[in-house]
N, C-alpha and C positions, 0 to 999 in steps of 0.2 A: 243354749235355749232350754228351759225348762218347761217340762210335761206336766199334766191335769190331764184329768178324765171328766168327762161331763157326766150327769145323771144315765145317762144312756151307754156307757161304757166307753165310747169314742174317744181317742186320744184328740186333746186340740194345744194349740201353744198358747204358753201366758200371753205370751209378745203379739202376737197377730189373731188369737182368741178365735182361732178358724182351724176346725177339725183337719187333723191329718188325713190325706187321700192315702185310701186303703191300696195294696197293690189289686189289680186284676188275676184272673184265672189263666190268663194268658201271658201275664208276666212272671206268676209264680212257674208256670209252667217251664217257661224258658228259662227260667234260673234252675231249675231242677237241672235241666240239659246241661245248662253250663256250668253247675257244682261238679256233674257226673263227671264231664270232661278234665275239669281242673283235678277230682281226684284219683287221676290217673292211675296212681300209683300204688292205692290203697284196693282197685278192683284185681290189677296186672299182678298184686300179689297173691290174690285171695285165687287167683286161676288157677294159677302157677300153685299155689297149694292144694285145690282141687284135684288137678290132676296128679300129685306129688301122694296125696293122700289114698286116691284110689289104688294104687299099688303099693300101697306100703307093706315092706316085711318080704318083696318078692326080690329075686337077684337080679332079674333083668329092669324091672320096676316099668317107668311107663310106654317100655319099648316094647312090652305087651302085645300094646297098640296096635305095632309096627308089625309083630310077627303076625298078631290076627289078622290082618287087613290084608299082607303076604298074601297067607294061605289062601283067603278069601277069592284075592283075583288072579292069583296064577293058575288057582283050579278053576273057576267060572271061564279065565279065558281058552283053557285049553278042551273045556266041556261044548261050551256052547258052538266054539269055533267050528268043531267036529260035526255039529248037532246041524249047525246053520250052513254047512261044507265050504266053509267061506278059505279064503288065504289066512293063514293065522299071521303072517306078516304086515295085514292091516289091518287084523281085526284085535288083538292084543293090545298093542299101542293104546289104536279106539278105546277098548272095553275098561282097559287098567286108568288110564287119564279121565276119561267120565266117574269111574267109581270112586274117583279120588273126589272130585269134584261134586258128586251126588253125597258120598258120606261126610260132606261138609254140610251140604245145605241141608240135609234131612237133619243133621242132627241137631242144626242151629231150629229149625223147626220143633224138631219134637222137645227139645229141651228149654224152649225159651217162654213156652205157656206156663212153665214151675219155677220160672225163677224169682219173682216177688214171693210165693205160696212157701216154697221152698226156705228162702229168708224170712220165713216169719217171726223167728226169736229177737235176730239182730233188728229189723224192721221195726221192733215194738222196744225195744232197748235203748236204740244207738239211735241218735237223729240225720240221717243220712241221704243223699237224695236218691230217690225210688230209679232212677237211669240207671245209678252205681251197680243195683244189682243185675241189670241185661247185660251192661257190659264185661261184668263178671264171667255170665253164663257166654254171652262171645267170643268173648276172648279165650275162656277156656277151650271152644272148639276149633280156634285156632291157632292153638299150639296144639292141638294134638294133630290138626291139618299137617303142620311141618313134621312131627313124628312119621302121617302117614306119607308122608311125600316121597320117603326114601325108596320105597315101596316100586319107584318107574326108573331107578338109578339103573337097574336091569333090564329094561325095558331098553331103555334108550341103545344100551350099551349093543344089547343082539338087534336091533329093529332099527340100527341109524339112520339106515334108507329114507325110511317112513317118520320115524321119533326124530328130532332134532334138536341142538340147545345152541341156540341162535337168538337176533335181536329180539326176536319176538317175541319168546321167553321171555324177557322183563316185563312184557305185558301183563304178564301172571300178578302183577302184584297193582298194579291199578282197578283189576279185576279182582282181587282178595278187598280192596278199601272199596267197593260197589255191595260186595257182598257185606261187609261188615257193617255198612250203614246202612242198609237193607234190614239187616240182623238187630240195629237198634232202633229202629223206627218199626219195622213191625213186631219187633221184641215186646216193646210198649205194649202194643196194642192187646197180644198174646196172652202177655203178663197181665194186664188187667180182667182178661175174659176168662184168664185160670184161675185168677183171685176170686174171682167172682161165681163162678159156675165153672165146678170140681171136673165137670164131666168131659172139659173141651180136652185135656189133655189125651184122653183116653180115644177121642170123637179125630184129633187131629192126628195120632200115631196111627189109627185104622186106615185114612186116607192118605196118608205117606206110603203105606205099603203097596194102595191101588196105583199112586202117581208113580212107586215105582217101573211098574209092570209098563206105564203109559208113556215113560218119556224115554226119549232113544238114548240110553246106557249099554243097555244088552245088545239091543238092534239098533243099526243104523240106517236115518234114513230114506236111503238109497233103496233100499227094500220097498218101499209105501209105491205105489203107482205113481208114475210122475207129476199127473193132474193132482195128486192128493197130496201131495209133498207139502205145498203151503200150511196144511194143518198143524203140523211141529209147530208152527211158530207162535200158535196160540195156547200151548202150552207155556207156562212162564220158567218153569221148572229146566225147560231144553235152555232156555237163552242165557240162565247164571249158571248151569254145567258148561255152556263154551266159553264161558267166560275163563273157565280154569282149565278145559281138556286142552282149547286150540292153543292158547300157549305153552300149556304139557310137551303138544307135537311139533313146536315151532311153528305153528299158523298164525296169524291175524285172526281173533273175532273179527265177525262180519259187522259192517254198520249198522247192519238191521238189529245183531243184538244188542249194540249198544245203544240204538234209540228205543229197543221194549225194555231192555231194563231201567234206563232213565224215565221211561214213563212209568213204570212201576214204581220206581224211587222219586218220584211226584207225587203219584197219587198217596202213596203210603205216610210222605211225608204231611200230608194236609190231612191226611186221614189220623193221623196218629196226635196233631198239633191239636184237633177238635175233639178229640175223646179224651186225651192225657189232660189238657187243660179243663173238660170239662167234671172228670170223674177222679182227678188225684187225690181232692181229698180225702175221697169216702174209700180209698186201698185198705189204709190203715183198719177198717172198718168189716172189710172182706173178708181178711185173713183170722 
């Protein structure tokens, strides 16, 4: 079937002399989603370079990571443990499986407001769909999540009692794919609001530092008054850290976190369908 253009630019067909329907904003959108996913391959490699790239020229290269993260919780747990005079046979396990689980999501936070901003060479270059690069910055933090995971292989080994690697443990990875679509759905949103306005990046690393202090990592808790315990849960931050400590320990998340984080991964998803469709065009534009 052969194409014309009418006076007005509109494509119409010889054959039926009736303007082609244009797509909507909300189907380009959704094709955007689903190029990202189809090219799987082209982000999982650009991660896996990322991280490859950051330690290049060192001997140990990206197990870096690993060693930092180490020092990080063996000394926090043996400090605080002291500090809070708690059992350190339940308080280690706790503090090491949360920090595992908090230096994922913070990172996927602070890192996913620069990831369109970040791409802005390839962005203006290569025609590729704008998801491609969240999943990039995701995906990168989840391989270096498996880096730092090694991190509680000691943990478990002195603390069996308390740590365990049991059925529940594979929970661990239904709770990595909650996190991860989490991670592109409000990636999107993130990604648009640092293309846009320079300042959020810097506005949302300042309040990661405050939620750290706010969400039970360091303390658990069992600490808070009983009547006030409910509070945690309005924290959103505590209910995707169980999602990775409690099968760290061999526990079950609870129901309740898996109906707030599903209503988070609702909300974010409609929230994210109505700004990416309404504002994708104008990225291009931002950067």
């Amino acid at each position: 079937m052969s194409i014309e253009f009418t006076s007005t630019g509109l494509p119409f067909s010889v054959e039926s002399g009736a303007p082609e329907k244009q797509p909507s904003h909300y189907q380009l959108a959704w094709k955007d989603l689903r190029d990202g996913l189809k090219k799987w391959n082209v982000w999982l490699m650009l991660a896996y370079q990322d991280v490859k790239l950051r330690y290049r020229r060192s001997v140990l290269g990206p197990f870096w990571i690993t060693i930092s993260m180490a020092i990080t919780v063996y000394s926090m747990g043996y400090l605080y443990g002291h500090l809070f005079h708690t059992n350190l046979q339940l308080y280690f396990p706790f503090l090491v499986a949360g920090m595992l689980g908090w230096a994922l999501i913070s990172s996927q936070i602070s890192d996913l407001p620069e990831a369109l901003s970040s791409s802005e060479s390839l962005i203006k270059q290569i025609k590729l769909p704008y998801s491609l690069y969240i999943h990039r910055v995701a995906m990168r933090n989840i391989i270096i999540f498996f880096h730092n995971i090694i991190v509680i292989i000691p943990i478990l080994a002195l603390f069996h009692e308390i740590a365990k690697v049991n059925l529940y443990t594979l929970m661990l990875l239904p709770g990595l794919a909650l996190i991860y679509i989490n991670s592109i759905v409000y990636g999107l949103i993130l990604g648009m609001l640092g293309a846009r306005y320079r300042d959020i990046v810097q506005i949302i690393r300042s309040l990661i530092q405050v939620a750290f202090f706010l969400t039970p990592i360091m303390w658990n808790p069992s600490l808070l008054p009983e009547k006030n315990r409910f509070l945690v849960l309005f924290n959103p931050f505590y209910s995707f850290v169980e999602l990775i400590r409690a099968p760290l320990l061999g526990t079950p998340p609870t129901l309740t976190t898996f109906a707030i984080v599903m209503l988070i991964t609702l909300l974010g998803l409609l929230l994210c369908l109505k700004m990416f469709s309404q504002y994708r065009a104008r990225i291009v534009y931002w950067l």
